[in-house]
C-alpha positions in Angstrom: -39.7 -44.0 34.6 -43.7 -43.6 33.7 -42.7 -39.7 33.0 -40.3 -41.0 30.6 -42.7 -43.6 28.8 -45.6 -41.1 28.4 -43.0 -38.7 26.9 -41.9 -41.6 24.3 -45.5 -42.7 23.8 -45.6 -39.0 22.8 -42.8 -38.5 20.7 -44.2 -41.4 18.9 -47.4 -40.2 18.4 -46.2 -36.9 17.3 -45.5 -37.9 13.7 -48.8 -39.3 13.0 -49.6 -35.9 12.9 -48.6 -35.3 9.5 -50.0 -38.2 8.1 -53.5 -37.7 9.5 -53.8 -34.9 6.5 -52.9 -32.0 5.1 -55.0 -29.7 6.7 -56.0 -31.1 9.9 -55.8 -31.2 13.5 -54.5 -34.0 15.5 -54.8 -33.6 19.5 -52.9 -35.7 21.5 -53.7 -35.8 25.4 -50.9 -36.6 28.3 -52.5 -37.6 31.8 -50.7 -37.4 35.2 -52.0 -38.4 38.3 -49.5 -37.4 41.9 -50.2 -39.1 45.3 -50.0 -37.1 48.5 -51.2 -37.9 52.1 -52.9 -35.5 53.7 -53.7 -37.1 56.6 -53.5 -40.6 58.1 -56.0 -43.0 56.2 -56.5 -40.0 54.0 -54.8 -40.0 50.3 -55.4 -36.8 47.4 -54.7 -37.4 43.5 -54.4 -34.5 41.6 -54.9 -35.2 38.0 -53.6 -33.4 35.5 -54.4 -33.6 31.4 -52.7 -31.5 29.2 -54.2 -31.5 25.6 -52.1 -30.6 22.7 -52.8 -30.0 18.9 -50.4 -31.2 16.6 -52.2 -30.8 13.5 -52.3 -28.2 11.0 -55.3 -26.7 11.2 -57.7 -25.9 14.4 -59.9 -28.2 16.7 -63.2 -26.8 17.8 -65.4 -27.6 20.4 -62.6 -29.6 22.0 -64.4 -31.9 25.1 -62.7 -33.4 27.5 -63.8 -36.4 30.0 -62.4 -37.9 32.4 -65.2 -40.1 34.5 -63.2 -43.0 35.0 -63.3 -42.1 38.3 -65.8 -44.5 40.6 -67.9 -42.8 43.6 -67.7 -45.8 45.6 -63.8 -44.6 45.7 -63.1 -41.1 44.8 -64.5 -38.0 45.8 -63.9 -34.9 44.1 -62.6 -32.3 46.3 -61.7 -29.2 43.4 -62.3 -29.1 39.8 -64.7 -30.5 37.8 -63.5 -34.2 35.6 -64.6 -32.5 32.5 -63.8 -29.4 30.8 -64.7 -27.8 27.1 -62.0 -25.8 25.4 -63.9 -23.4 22.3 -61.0 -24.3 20.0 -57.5 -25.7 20.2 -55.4 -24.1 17.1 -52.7 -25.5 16.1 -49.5 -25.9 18.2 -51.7 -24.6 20.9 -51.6 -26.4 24.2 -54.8 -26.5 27.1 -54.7 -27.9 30.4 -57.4 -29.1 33.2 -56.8 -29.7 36.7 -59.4 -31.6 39.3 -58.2 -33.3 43.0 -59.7 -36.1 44.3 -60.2 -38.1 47.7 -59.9 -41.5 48.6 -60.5 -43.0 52.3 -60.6 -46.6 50.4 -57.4 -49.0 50.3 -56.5 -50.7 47.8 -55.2 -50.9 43.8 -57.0 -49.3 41.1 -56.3 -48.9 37.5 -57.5 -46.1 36.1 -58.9 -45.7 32.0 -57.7 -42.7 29.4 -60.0 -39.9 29.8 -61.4 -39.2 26.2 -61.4 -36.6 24.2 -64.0 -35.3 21.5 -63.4 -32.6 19.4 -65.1 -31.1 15.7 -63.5 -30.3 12.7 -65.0 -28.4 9.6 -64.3 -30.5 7.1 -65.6 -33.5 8.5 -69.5 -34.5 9.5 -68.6 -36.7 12.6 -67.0 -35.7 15.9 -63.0 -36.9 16.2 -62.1 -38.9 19.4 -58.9 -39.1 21.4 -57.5 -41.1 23.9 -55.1 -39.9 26.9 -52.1 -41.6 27.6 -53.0 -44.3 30.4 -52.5 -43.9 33.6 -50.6 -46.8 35.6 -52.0 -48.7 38.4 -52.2 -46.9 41.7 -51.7 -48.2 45.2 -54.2 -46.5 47.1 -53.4 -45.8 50.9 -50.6 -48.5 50.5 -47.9 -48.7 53.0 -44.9 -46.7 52.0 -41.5 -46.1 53.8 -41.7 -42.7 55.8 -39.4 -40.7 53.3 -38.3 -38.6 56.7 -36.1 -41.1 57.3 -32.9 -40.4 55.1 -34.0 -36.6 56.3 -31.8 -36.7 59.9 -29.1 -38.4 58.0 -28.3 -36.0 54.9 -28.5 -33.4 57.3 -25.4 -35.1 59.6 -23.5 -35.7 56.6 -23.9 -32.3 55.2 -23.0 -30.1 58.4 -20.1 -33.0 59.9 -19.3 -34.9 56.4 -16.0 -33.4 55.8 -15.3 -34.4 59.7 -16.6 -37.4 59.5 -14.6 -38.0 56.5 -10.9 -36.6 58.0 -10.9 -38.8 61.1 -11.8 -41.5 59.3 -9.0 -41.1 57.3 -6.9 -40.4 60.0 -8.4 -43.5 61.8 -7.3 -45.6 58.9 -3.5 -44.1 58.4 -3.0 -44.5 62.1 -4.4 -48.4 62.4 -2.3 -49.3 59.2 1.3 -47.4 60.8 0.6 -48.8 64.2 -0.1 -52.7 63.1 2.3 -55.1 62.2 2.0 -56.4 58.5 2.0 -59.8 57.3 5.2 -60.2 56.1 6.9 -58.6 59.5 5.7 -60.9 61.2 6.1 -63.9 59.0 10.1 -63.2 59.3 9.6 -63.2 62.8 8.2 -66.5 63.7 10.7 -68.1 61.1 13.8 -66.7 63.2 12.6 -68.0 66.6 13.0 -71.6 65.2 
């Protein structure tokens, strides 16, 4: 579901692009954050920003910053949160990777990483914004997914089993019971 709301946040974005000017660049940034546990009381994000120019003409000095990230509960464990691409031409995509640790419970809602970038024609440095990120439940309790595991593998090795004698099961107990209206013309003969 948030896949599909970055992707429309996107598409929406997208024709801005042309209307930001004739010959100019127009970076939009996508951010995506994926949970994993590597150990018990122990939770890794890896955050992933994929920058994309859909302008017409190149970004240079392209900057991206992503220090939304607080000591007290993150600690970076690969990567750096920024990155500098030289330039970004147009239709040309860049991506930056960085993981991070957390030993602290609890929610946290992250901000857009920004990006800065310069383009000839203009004095002043451009500024984008990544698509936000939505709340995260740090070290929250979630169902063991190994759960369903022991099941899908029964029902794929003895489904088609299962399935016969059930339907076996069922012809049998319908043949060998009596139905209603047998035994309605039954009790009315006995009086």
């Amino acid at each position: 579901m948030a896949q599909q709301w970055r992707s429309l946040l996107f598409l929406l974005l997208v024709p801005f692009a042309a209307a930001a000017g004739q010959d100019a660049p127009f970076v939009v940034a996508q951010k995506k954050v994926a949970l994993s546990r590597p150990g018990p009381g122990v939770e890794r994000l890896a955050v992933t920003l994929n920058l994309y120019n859909q302008g017409s003409a190149t970004a240079y000095d392209v900057s991206l910053n992503d220090d939304s990230w607080p000591q007290e509960a993150f600690q970076l464990i690969s990567g750096t949160t920024s990155k500098i691409v030289e330039k970004l031409d147009p239709g040309a995509t860049a991506s930056h990777n960085f993981i991070l640790e957390t030993k602290v419970q609890g929610k946290f809602q992250g901000s857009p990483a920004i990006i800065t970038y310069r383009v000839p024609t203009k004095a002043a440095l451009q500024e984008a914004y990544s698509t936000p990120m939505f709340p995260l439940d740090i070290l929250a309790e979630r169902p063991p997914q190994q759960k369903f595991e022991l099941a899908k593998r029964l029902v794929g090795k003895y489904g088609s089993l299962v399935s016969v004698v059930s339907f076996v099961g069922v012809f049998i107990y319908l043949v060998a019971s009596p139905s209603k209206s047998t035994a309605a013309k039954g009790s009315k003969k006995r009086r």
